[in-house]
N, C-alpha and C positions, 0 to 999 in steps of 0.2 A: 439543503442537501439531505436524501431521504437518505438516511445509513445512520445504524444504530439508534442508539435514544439522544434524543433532546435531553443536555446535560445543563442549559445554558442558566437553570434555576439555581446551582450549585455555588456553594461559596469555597468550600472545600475540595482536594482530593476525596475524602472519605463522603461526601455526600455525592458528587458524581457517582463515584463507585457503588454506590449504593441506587443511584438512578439508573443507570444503565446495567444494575442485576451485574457487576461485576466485583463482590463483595464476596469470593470465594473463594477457596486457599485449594492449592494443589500440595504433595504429596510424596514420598518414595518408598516405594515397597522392597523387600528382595525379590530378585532374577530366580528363577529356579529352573533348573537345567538335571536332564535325567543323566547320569554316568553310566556306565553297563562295569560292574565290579567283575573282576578274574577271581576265579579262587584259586587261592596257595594250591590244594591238593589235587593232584591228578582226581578222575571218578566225579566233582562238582562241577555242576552248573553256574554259566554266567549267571548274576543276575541286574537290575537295575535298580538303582537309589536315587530318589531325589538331591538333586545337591545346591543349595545357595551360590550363587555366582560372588565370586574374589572379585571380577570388578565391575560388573553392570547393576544397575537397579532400573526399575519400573516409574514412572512417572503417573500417575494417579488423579484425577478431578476430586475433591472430597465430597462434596455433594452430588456428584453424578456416579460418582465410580470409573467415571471412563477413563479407560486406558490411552496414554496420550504416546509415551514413545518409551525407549530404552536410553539410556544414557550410562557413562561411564560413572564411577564414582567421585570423579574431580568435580565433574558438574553442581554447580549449585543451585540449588530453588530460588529465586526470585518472586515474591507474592505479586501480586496485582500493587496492593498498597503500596510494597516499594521499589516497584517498578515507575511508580509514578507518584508517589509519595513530592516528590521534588516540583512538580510543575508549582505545587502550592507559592513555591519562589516566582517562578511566570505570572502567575495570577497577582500576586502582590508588585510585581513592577509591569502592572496593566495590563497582564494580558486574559481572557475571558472564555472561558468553559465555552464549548460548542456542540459537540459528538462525541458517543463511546460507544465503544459496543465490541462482538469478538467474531468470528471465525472458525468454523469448523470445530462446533464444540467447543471453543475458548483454547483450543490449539496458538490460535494467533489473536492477539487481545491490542487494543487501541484507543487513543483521546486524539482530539482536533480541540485543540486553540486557536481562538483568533487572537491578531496582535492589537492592538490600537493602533487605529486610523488608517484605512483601505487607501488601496493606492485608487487617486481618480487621474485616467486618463486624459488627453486632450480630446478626444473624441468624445469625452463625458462618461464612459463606461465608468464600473465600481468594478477592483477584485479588488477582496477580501485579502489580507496578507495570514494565513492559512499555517501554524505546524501542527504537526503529524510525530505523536510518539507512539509506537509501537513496541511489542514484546512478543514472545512466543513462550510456551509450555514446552514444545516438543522438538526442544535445539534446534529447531532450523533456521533462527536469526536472531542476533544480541538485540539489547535492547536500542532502537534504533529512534535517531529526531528527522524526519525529512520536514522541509520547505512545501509548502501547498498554496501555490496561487489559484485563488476562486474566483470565477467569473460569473458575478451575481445575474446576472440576465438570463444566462442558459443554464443554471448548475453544472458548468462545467471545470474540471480541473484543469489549470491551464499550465502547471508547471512547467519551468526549464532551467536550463543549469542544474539537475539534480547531483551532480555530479560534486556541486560543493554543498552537499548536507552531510555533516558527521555521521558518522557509528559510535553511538556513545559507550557502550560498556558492554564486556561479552557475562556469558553466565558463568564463567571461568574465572571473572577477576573478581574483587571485593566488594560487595553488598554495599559498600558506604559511596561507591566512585561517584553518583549521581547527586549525593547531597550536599558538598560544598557549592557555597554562596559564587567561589571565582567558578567551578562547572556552568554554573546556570547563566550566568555573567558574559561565558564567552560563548554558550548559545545564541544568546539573544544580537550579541555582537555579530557573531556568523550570519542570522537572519536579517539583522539591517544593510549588512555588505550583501548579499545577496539580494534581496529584494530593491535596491536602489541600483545595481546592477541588472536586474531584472527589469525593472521600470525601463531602462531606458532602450533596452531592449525592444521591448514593446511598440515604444512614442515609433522606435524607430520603421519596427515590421506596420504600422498602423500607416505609416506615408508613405511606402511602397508597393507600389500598382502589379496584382500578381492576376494573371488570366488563367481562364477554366481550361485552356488548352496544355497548361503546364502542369495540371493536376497529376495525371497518367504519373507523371518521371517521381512527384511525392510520393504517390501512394507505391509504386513500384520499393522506392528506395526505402518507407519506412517499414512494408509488409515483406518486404522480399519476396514479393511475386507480382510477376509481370503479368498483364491484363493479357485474357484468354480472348485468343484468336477469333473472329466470327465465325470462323469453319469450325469450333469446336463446343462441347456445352459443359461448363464448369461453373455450376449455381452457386457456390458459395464465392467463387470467385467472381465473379459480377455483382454479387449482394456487396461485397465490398466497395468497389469501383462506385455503382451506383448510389449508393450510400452518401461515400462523400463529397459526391458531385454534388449530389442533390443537398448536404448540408452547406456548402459553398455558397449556394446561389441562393438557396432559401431554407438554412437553416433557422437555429433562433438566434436574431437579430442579428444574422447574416447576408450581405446585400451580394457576393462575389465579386469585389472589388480591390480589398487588399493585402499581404500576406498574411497579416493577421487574421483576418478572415479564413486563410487555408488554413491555417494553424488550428484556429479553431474547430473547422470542418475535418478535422482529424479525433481532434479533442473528443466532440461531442461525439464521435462514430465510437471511440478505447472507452467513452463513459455510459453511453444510454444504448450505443446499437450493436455491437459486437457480440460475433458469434459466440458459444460456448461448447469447447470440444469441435467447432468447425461443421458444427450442427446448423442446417436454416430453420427448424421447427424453435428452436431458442432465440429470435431475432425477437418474438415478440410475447416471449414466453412470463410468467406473471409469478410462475411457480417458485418458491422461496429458495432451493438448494439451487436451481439456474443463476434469480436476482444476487445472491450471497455469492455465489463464484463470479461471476462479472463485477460485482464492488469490489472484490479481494481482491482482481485480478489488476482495477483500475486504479486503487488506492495502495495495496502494499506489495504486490508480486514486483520480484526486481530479476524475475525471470526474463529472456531473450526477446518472449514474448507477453511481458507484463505491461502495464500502462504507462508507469516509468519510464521503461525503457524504450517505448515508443513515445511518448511525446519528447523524450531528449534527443531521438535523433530525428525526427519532424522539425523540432527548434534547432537545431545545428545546420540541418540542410538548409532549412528557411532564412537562416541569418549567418551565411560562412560568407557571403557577398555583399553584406550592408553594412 
């Protein structure tokens, strides 16, 4: 999977972090806010004073300077190191450094572990059994564990069920939440109920016969928008449509034969083909700030319109009748 750096040499948290360039500490400045002062005596001029803000402060990259957001002063810093300090528990009950990397300036910072021993289909396929810890600099989401099924053939993400991966800890509660041995304990408990759930999921979408003529009612029902009329011309809306028709029937290592297959031909569209901004010059665009916002989009956005949240209701519509 191309996203961030190859962490997989790592034996350590602190050596990932150090291979994927995320060995940087952020920061809190004071807020500084102008006042306009009255004066006590008739005949004076207002005037203005810089004032330190009572309860905001600045949030700061150290190395870069960049200004990442405003926060209240309850808010706590979280570093890189122990935001993720704790996988070093995963890696020692077998699980295996894979990707790191960050997001819009290190705004949104990430590791992908693989777990031991991929799940093999009866069809023969490999996914990876995939988690995903994430963080952000700029309050917009606690420190968070999803579930990541990889489907080594296409690099594609194939999650579902997202809906039972924790939120492990906000930047509001105690610095130490992530470091007990039972924390880590009942992650990994969560990812084996899950993904053994997941598996059978699968076997099951894999032996159910789904036609290209049922595509239309998917795509309508995952994008919320219904295929544009031939009287009418709505080029992103047909780049859609056609897209994952066309991934159905000849994606990679797609034959359009069975749900799983549509599932996929969803998959592959929220990972490698989807627009950016609803733009069609970005379908096949190379340029890093487009490639960055479509990974972010496909991996940690838990937006309406995030990849999450599209392949969870793809895998619900797909399997509410199996």
């Amino acid at each position: 999977m191309n996203i961030g750096y190859d962490i997989s040499t790592a034996t350590t948290v602190a050596e990932a972090l150090e291979i994927a360039q995320l060995n940087w500490k952020v920061k809190t400045t004071p807020t500084m806010y102008k006042r306009t002062i009255k004066p006590l005596l008739r005949g004076f001029s207002t005037w203005e004073k810089n004032v330190e803000s009572d309860k905001y402060v600045a949030i700061l990259r150290e190395d870069t300077q960049e200004e990442f957001a405003h926060v209240t002063k309850r808010y706590q810093l979280v570093q890189n190191q122990q935001a993720f300090g704790w996988v070093d528990k995963l890696i020692q009950e077998g699980g295996k450094f894979w990707r790191a990397g960050h997001f819009n300036g290190g705004r949104k910072v990430y590791m992908l572990i693989k777990q031991p021993i991929a799940i093999t289909m009866s069809t023969g396929e490999t996914i990876e059994r995939g988690i995903v810890i994430s963080t952000s600099h700029d309050a917009s989401q606690s420190i968070r564990v999803n579930w990541m099924p990889f489907r080594v053939h296409c690099f594609n993400i194939v999650g579902g069920l997202i809906k039972q991966a924790p939120s492990v800890s906000r930047h509001t509660a105690q610095k130490d939440t992530l470091l007990t041995y039972s924390a880590v304990s009942n992650i990994l408990n969560s990812a084996d109920n899950y993904f053994e759930n997941y598996q059978k999921a699968i076997e099951n979408m894999a032996q159910v016969v789904f036609y290209d003529s049922n595509l239309d009612a998917l795509i309508e029902h995952v994008f919320d928008t219904p295929r544009t009329p031939q009287d009418k011309n709505r080029k992103s809306n047909d780049y859609l449509y056609e897209q994952i028709h066309g991934n159905f029937i000849n994606g990679r290592e797609l034959y359009g034969k069975t749900t799983w297959e549509a599932y996929n031909a969803v998959c592959e569209y929220i990972d490698h083909q989807k627009l950016v901004g609803n733009k069609l010059e970005s379908r096949n665009s190379d340029v890093m700030q487009t490639v960055e916002v479509r990974q972010y989009n496909s991996l940690l956005s838990s937006s309406r319109g995030g990849g999450n949240q599209l392949r969870q209701k793809a895998f619900e519509y797909l399997t509410r009748s199996i």
